[in-house]
N, C-alpha and C positions, 0 to 999 in steps of 0.2 A: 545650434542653428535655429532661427525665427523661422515660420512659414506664416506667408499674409494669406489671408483667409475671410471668408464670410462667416458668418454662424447664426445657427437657430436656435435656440433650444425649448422644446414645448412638454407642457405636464400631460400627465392618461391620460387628461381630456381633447388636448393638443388643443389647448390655449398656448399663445405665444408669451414667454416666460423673459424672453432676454433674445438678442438679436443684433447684430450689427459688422461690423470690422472687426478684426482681431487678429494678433500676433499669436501663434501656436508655437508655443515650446513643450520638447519633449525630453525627458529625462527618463530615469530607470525607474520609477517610481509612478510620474506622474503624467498626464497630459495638461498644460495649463494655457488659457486664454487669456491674454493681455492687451486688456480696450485701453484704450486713451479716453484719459480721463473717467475711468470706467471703475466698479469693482470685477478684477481678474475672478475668474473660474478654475478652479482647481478641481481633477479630476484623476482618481486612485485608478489603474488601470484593474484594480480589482471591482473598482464600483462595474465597468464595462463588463454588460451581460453579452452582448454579442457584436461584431460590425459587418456590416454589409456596403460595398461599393459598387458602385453602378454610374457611368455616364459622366465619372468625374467630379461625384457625388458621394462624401461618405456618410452613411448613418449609423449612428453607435448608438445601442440598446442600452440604458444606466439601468441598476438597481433602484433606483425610483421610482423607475416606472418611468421618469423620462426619458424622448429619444433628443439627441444632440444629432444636429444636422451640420457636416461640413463641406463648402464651395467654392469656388471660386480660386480653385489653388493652382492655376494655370500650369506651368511647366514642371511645380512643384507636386504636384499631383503624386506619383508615380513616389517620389523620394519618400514623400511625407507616409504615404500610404507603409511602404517598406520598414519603415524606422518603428513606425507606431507598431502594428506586428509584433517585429523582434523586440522591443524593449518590453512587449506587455508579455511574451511567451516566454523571455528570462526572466523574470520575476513569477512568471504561472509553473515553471517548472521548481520554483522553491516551495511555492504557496498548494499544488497540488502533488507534495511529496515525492515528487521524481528525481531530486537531488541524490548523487551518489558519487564512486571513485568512477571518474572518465576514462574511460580507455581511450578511444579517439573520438575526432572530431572535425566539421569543416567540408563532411564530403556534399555536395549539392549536384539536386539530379529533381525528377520529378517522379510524386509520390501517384500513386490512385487507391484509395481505402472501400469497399466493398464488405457492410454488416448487413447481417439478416434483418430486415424490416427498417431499415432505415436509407437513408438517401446517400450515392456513391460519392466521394471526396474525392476531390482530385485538384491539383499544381505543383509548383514549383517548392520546392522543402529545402533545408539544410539535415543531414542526417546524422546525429549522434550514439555509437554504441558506450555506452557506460557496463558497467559491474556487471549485471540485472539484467539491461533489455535495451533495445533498439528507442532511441524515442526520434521522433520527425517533429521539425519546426518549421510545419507550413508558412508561405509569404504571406497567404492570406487567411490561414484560420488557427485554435486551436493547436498545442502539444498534443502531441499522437504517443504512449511509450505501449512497446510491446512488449512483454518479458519474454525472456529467452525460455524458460518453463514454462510454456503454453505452446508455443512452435510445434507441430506436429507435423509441419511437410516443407519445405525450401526446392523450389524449383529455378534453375538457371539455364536462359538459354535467351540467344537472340540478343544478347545484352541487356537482358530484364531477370528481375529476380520477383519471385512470385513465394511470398511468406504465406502460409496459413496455419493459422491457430484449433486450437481445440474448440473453438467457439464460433466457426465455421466465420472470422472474420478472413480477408483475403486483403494485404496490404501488395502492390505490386511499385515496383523501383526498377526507373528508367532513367535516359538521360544522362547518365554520369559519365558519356565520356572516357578519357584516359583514368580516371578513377575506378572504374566498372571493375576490373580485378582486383586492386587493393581494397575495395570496400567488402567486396564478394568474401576474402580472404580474412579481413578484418571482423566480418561477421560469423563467419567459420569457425575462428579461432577463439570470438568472446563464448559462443555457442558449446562449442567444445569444452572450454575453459569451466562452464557453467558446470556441465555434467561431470567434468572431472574431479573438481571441488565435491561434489556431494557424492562421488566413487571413493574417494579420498578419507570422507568423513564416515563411511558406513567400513572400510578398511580396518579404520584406525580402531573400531569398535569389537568388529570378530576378525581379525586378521587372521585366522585358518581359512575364512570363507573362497568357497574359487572364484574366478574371474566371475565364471558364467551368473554366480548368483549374485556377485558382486552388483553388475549390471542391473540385472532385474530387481534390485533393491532401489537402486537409485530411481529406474524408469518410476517409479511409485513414488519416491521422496524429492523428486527436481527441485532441487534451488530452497530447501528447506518445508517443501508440504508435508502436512504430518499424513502417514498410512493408518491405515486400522492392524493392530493387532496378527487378526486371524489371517489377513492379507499378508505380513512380514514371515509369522510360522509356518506360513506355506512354503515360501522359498530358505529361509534359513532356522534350522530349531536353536540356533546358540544366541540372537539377536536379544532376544529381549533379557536373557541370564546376563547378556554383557553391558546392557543396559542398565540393568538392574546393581549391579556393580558399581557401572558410572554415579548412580543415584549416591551408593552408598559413599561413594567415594567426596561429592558434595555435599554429605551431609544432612540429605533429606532422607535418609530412607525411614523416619519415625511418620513425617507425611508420607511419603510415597504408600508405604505397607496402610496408612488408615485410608487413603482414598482408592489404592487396591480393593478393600476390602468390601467397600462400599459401591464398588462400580462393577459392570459388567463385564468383564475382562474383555473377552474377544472384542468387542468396539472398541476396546481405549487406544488411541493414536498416537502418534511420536512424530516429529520433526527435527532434522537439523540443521543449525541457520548458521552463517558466518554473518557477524556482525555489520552496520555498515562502516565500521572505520578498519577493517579490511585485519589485516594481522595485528595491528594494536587491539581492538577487541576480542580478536580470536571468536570462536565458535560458541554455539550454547544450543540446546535439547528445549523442546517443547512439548509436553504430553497433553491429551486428550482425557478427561474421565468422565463418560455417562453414566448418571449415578440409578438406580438402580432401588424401586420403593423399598421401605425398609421389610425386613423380612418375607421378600419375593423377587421376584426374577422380572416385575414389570420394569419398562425403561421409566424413570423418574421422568421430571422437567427443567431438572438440572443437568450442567455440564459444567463440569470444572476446567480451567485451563491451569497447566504451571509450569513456572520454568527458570533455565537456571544456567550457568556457566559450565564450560566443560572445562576442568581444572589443571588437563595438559596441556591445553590451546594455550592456556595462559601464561603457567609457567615455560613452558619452550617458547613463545614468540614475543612474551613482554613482559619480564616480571615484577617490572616497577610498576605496571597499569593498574589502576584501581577495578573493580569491577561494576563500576557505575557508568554509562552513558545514557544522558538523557531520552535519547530519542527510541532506544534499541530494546523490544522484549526482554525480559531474563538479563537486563538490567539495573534493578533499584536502589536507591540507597539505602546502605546497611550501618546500622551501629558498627563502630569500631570492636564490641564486645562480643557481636555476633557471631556465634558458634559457623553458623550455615554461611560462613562468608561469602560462595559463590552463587546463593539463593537470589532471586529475583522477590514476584510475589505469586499469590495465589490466584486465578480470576475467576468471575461466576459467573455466567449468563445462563439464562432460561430457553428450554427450544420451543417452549409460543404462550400464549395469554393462556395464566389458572383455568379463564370457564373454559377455555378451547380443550385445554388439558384434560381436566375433568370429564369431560366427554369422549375425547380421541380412545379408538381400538389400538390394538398391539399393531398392525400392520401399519395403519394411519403415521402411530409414534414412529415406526422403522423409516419411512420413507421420509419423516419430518427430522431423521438424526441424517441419513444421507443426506439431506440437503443442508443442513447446518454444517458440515461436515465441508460439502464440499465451496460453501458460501464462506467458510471463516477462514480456506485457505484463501482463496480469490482476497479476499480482505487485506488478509496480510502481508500477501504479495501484492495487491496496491498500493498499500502503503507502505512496502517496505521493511514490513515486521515492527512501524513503530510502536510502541506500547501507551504514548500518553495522549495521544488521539479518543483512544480507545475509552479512557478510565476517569478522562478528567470533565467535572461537574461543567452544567451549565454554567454557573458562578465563577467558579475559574477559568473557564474559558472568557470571558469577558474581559481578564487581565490584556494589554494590550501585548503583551509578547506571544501570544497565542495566536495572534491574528491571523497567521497562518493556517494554523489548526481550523480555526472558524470558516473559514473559506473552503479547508480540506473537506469539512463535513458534509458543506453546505453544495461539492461536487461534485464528490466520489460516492455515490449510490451503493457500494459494498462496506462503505464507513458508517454509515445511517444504518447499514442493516445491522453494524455489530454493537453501535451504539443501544440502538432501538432493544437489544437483547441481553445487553449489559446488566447485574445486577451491583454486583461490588467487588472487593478486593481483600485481600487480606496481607499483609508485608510477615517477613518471616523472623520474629525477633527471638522466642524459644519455641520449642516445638510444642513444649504445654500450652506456651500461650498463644501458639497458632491452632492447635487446635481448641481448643475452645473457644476462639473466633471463628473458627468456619461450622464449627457446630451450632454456633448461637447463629449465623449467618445461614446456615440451612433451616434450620428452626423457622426460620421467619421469612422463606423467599418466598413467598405467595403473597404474604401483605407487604414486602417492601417493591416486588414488583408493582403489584397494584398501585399502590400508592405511588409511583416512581420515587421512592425515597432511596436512591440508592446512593 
């Protein structure tokens, strides 16, 4: 469907660039102006930095620095406004990684969003719970997604649901109507769904464990974040011995025992994720290692990440799957000859800049590994637990099938932050010549930081 239209469009300087009549079509992709006898304007709903309507008047913010002005849409106003929206918030929910298995969808009500130091959001939304998290698709702004491992309080009453996070954001849901119980329930149930999966996964590990500690394992690990250590052996002393097992059971335990040895045990962290392709990928383990200067007890400036398939998931739920998906941690591609077939790769970021390093006290480092800590789960769970966000070069990303990735980077402010700390990787082809890659690879993380040669 055409919308007749006026249009402006001016540079920073707001010199008039182009101007006149135009047909506006809108597709999945694109927003396009077609003048008569004109050259059309073609416009990526990702080039759109923000829009604003007012008076019957839309202004749309470009990556240029241009603003495009549109008018004169009489009755079409209202429609056009709607479409544009929703087609630019389906394609924002691919491009800022909120893609996942849906559970429902379609329920419509109206939202009000409430963060600390920012200005309160509120209208009319479509509300989707997926795998993961509640996400809103405002009429008139931005995807909203919430994970259900953040939730820390659900209040119902009055016909209003009042969500709040650990992050003292306050999302409240009105409006829905004869929906208002089925959504209420539907949310209930993804929520529950969420904790039961990761009660499930810590089961399957120490299956003597009791209920009660069962629970309190999970309150620590929701939806795949990794705990520390000293936090798991408080509540259960068999967790990490069955972990450890797990290890061996994949093949890693020649790294697992060298990056033990080198780390300071009580900090190293563990996570466990179900894939995003649900039972076809089955599950996999994520550790934590802060390493530890050599021959002392100071925290280094390294953290290793690694991770790996867990090898019952796979054979009971799929055993023809390969153990590769592009998108998913603790999934890389493996030589066919590879011992460690359920292996991923190695990851290594730094927790701040050598000179900052070089200066910081023990207390300083302690409180810069909590906060690494709790910034690389937030990350992950943004993203989804993808892994090629994370590891692939500026150069590569410039390939066009990343485009997505580039936009992720360029939105998610927890992505920049793992980017920004990223050092390199290492893939796991034998375990000799894994390690002597991460050995030469530690060797050298202070000039290849520096340098950003990673």
């Amino acid at each position: 469907m055409d919308f007749n239209l006026f249009y402006n469009l001016k540079d920073n300087k707001s010199n008039v660039k182009a101007e006149g009549e135009a047909k506006a079509a809108l597709d999945d992709n694109y927003l396009t102006l077609k003048v008569d006898f004109g050259d059309a304007l073609l416009f990526s709903y990702t080039d759109i930095k923000g829009i604003v309507d007012n008076d019957y008047t839309v202004e749309i913010a470009l990556t240029s620095n241009e603003k495009l002005t549109l008018r004169r849409l009489g009755y079409q106003y209202e429609d056009f406004l709607f479409q544009l929206f929703k087609l630019r918030n389906e394609l924002l929910l691919k491009y800022l990684l909120m893609q996942e298995s849906l559970l429902q969808a379609g329920f419509e009500g109206q939202y009000s969003l409430t963060s600390p130091n920012e200005q309160m959001k509120t209208g009319q939304c479509e509300l989707r719970l997926y795998d993961t998290g509640l996400v809103i698709l405002p009429q008139k702004a931005d995807p909203i997604r919430s994970p259900y491992c953040y939730i820390s309080q659900i209040n119902k009453g009055d016909y209003k649901l009042s969500i709040i996070d650990e992050f003292a954001n306050k999302i409240e849901i009105s409006q829905l109507g004869v929906n208002f119980d089925p959504f209420s329930k539907a949310l209930s149930d993804a929520y529950n769904k969420m904790i039961t999966r990761t009660q499930e996964n810590i089961k399957e590990l120490i299956p003597e464990a009791d209920p009660a500690s069962i629970r309190k394992l999970a309150a620590l690990m929701k939806d795949g974040r990794a705990a520390k250590r000293k936090d798991i052996e408080l509540l259960s002393t068999e967790f990490w011995r069955r972990l450890t097992k797990k290890i061996d059971e994949a093949n890693l335990k020649t790294e697992y025992n060298f990056l033990d040895s080198i780390a300071i045990k009580d900090q190293e962290c563990v996570g466990q994720k179900r894939g995003l392709m649900g039972n076809l990928t089955g599950s996999y383990t994520w550790m934590l290692f802060p390493l530890r200067e050599p021959n002392s007890n100071k925290l280094s400036n390294t953290i290793v990440m690694e991770a790996f398939n867990n090898l019952k998931d796979q054979e009971n739920q799929n055993p023809q799957a390969t153990t590769e998906n592009e998108d998913t941690i603790g999934d890389e591609k493996q030589s066919e000859n590879n011992s460690a077939a359920t292996a991923g790769a190695t990851y290594l970021f730094q927790l701040m800049e050598q000179k900052e390093y070089s200066q910081a006290k023990d207390e300083e480092l302690n409180r810069k590994l909590e906060d690494f800590i709790k910034n690389i789960n937030k990350a992950m769970i943004d993203i989804n637990f993808r892994r090629e966000p994370i590891y692939l070069s500026d150069d590569q990303l410039d390939s066009t099938k990343y485009v997505q990735y580039r936009f992720a980077i360029q939105n998610i402010p927890s992505l920049r932050f793992l980017r920004s700390l990223f050092i390199g990787r290492v893939m796991h082809s034998s375990p000799e010549q894994w390690k002597s890659n991460i050995s030469s690879l530690l060797a050298n993380t202070a000039q290849i930081f520096d340098n950003k040669e990673k």
